[in-house]
C-alpha positions in Angstrom: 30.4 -30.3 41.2 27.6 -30.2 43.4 25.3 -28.5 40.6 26.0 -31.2 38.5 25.3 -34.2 40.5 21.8 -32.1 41.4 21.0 -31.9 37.6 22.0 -36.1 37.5 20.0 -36.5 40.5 17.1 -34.2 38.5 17.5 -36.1 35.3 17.2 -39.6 36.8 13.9 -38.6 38.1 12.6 -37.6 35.4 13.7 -40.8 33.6 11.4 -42.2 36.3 8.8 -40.3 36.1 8.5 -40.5 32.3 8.8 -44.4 32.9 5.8 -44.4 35.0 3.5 -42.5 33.2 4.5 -44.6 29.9 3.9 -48.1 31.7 0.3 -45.9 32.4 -0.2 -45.4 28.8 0.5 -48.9 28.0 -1.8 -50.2 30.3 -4.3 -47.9 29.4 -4.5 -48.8 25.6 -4.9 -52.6 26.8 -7.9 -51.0 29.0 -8.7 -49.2 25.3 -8.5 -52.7 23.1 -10.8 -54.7 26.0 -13.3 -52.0 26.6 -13.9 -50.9 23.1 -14.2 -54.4 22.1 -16.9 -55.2 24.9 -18.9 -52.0 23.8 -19.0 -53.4 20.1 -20.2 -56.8 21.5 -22.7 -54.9 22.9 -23.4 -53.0 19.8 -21.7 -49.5 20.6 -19.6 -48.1 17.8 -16.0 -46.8 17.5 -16.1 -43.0 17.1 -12.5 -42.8 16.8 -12.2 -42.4 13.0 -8.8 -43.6 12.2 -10.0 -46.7 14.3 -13.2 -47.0 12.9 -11.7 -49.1 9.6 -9.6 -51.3 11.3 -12.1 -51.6 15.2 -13.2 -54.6 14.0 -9.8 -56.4 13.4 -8.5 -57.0 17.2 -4.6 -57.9 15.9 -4.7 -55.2 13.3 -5.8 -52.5 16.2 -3.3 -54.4 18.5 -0.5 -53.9 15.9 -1.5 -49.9 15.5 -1.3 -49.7 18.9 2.0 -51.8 19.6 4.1 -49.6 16.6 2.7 -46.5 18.0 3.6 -47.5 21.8 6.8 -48.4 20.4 7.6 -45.3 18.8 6.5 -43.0 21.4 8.7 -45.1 23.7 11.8 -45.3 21.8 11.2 -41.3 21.8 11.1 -40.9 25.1 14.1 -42.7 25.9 16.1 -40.7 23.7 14.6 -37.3 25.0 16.5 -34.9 27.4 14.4 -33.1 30.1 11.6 -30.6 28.8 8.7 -29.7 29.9 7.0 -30.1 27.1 7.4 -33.8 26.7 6.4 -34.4 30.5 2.8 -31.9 29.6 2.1 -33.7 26.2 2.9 -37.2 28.1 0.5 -36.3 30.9 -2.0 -35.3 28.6 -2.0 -38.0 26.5 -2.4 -40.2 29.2 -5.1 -38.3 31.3 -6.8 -38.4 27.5 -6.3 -42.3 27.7 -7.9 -42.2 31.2 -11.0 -40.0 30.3 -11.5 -42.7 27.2 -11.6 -45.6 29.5 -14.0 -44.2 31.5 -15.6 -43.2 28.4 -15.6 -46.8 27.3 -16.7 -48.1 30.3 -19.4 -45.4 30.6 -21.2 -45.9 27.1 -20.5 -50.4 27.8 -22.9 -50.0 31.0 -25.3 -47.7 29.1 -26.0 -50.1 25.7 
C-alpha cells in the first residue's frame, strides 16, 4: 500500500512538472512569433526552413504553431512517466530558450 501511494505521489509530480515545462514552451513560441517578427521588421531573415515559406504570414505561423502545441500537449497528457519524454521535453524547450536569445541577439545586431 505504501509503494503505491509513493508511485501516485511520484506520478502527480511528474504531471506537474511536465505542466510546467509545457506552459514554458508555450510561452516561448509566443517569444518565437514576436521576436522573429521584429527581426524581419528589421530586415533579418528566417533561417528555419520549414518557416521560411510561411515567416511572412503571422496567422499562418500562428496556426503551425497552435496545432503543433496542441498535439504535443494532448500527448503529454496521455503519456505515463518516462524519462524519455521529460529529456526530449527539456530539450525542446532549452532549444526554444537558446532561439529566443537567438532572436533577440541577431534583432539588436541588424
Amino acid at each position: 500500500m505504501q509503494l503505491e501511494a509513493q508511485v501516485q505521489t511520484a506520478t502527480l509530480a511528474m504531471h506537474a512538472q511536465r505542466r510546467w515545462l509545457f506552459g514554458l514552451l508555450v510561452t516561448l513560441n509566443l517569444l518565437d512569433v514576436v521576436t522573429t517578427e521584429l527581426v524581419l521588421q528589421a530586415g533579418g531573415v528566417e533561417t528555419n526552413p520549414i518557416m521560411q515559406p510561411v515567416v511572412h504570414s503571422v496567422p499562418m505561423v500562428i496556426l503551425i504553431k497552435v496545432v503543433a502545441l496542441g498535439a504535443a500537449g494532448m500527448l503529454l497528457a496521455r503519456a505515463r512517466p518516462s524519462l524519455p519524454v521529460d529529456v526530449a521535453l527539456t530539450l525542446v524547450t532549452g532549444w526554444y530558450t537558446a532561439v529566443i536569445v537567438w532572436n533577440v541577439l541577431v534583432y539588436f545586431a541588424v
